[in-house]
N, C-alpha and C positions, 0 to 999 in steps of 0.2 A: 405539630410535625415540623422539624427542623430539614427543611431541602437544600440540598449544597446547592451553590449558584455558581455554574461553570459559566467561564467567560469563552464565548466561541468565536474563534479564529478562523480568518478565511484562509484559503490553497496561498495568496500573495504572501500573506504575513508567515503563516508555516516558513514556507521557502526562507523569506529575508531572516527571522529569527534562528532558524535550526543550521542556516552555513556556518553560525557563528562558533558550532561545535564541532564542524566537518575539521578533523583533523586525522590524514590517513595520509600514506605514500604516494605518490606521484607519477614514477617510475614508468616510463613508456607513456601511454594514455591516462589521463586522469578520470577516465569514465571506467575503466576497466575495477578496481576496489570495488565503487560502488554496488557493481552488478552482479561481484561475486556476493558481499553481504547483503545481496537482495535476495539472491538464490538460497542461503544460507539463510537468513530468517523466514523466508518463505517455507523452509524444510522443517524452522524449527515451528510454526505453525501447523504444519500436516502432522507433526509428530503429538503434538498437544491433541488433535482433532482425533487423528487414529487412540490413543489411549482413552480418548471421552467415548468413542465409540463400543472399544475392547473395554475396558474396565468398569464404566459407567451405562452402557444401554444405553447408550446416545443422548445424555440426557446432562444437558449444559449445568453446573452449579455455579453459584456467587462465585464460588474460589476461581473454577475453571474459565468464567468469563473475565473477572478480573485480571488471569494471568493471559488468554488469550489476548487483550487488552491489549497487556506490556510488548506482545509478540508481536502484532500487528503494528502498535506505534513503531517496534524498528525495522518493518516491511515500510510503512511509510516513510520514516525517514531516507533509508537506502534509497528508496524511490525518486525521493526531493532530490537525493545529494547528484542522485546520476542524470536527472533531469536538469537540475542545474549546470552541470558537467558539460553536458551538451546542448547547453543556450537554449533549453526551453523555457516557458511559464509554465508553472505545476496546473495554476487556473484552467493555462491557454490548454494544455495536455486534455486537462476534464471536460474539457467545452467541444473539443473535437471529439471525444471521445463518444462525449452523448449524441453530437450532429451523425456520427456514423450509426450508432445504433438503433437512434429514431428512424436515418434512411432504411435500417436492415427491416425493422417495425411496420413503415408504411408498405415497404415492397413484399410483405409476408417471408422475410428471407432471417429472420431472427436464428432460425436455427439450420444447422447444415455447417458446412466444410470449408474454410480458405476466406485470406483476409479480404478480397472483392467478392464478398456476393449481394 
């Protein structure tokens, strides 16, 4: 059995590697592009999802994972470029990310309404 051997990349190297392809307009804010082609491939992900849904009985295939795949990698990309944009670490992003969610976790507040709870 012949297993491909992905070489895994952490949130730092993403970031430093993928600005090397950020090439978009500038125009006003430089965070503004990004967040549009976030929204934008975010929509082209729901659109993939709803037709697995309607056409297939909910029921993910090889093909449909592999191109959700492709769909997701440019939600992350977007993601990095606008994180970048605005002097974050994509890591530092995921590390607060999880300290807030553990905090929702311990307090029983994991589910419910508005960004302080």
């Amino acid at each position: 059995m012949n297993k491909k051997v992905v070489k895994r990349i952490t949130f730092d190297e993403y970031q430093k590697r993928s600005r090397k392809t950020a090439r978009y307009p500038t125009i006003g804010k430089k965070f503004i592009y990004p967040t549009i082609g976030l929204a934008g491939e975010s929509g082209e992900v729901l659109e993939k999802i709803k037709k697995i849904f309607r056409d297939k009985n909910a029921r993910v295939t090889k093909t449909a994972r592999e191109e959700l795949a492709k769909e997701i990698g440019d939600v992350l990309w977007y993601l990095t470029q606008l994180s970048t944009d605005l002097g974050l670490s994509l890591s530092e992003v995921a590390e607060k990310n999880l300290e807030k969610l553990n905090s929702r976790l311990k307090r029983g507040k994991i589910k419910g309404n508005g960004d302080n709870r």
